[in-house]
C-alpha positions in Angstrom: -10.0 15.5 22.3 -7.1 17.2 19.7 -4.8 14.8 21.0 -6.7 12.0 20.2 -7.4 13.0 17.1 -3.8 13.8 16.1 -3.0 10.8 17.6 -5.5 8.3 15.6 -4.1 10.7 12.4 -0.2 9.7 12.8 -1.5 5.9 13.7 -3.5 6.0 10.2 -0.4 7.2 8.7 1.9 4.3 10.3 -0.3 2.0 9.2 -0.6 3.0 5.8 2.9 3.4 5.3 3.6 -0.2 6.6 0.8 -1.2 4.4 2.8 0.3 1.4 6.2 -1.5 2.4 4.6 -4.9 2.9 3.1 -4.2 -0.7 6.6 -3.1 -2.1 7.9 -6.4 -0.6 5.9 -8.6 -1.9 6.6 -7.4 -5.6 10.6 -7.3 -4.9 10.0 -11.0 -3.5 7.9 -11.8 -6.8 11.2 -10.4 -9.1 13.7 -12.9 -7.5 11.6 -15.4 -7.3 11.4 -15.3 -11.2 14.8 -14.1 -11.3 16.1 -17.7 -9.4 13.9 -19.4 -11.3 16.1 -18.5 -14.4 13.1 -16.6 -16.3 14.1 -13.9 -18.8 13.5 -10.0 -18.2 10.8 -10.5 -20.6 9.2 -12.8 -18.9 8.9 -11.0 -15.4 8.2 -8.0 -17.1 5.1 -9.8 -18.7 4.3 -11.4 -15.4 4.3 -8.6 -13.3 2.2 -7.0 -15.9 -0.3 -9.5 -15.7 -0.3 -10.4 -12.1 1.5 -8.1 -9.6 0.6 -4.8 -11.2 -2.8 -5.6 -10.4 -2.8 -7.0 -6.9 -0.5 -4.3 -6.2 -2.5 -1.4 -7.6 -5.6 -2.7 -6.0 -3.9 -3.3 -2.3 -2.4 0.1 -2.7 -5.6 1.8 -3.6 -7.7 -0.1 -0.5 -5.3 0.9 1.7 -5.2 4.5 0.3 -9.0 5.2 0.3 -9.3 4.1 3.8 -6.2 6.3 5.0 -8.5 9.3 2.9 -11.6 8.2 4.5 -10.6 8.4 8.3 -8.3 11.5 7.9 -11.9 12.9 6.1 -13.6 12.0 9.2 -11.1 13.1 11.7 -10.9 16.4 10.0 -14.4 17.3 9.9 -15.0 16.2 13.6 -11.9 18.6 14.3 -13.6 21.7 12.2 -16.7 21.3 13.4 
């Protein structure tokens, strides 16, 4: 049964951490998209502000929580 739980732990982890690069990407492909578009550093920095910081901040945070949750979980059927 440890196995599986260490197992289903480190998966959790993986997946999280993917979850966190696809996030990352997406903002680095939102930058040069502005930045081909010829907009100022101003103007990303405003629309980032506005837009990515949000979507980013909330994806991160979902995928955090639920990373918490099941290592939680796990954890307690492991104590106990």
């Amino acid at each position: 049964m440890y196995p599986f739980l260490m197992a289903v732990i480190i998966l959790v982890s993986i997946i999280a951490l993917v979850g966190t690069l696809y996030v990352g990407k997406n903002v680095n492909q939102t930058i040069s998209k502005y930045e081909a578009e010829g907009y100022s550093a101003e103007d990303e920095v405003a629309s980032l502000q506005n837009h990515g910081k949000k979507t980013s901040f909330r994806l991160l945070t979902t995928i955090y929580s639920i990373t918490f949750v099941i290592t939680a979980i796990l954890c307690a059927i492991f104590i106990f």
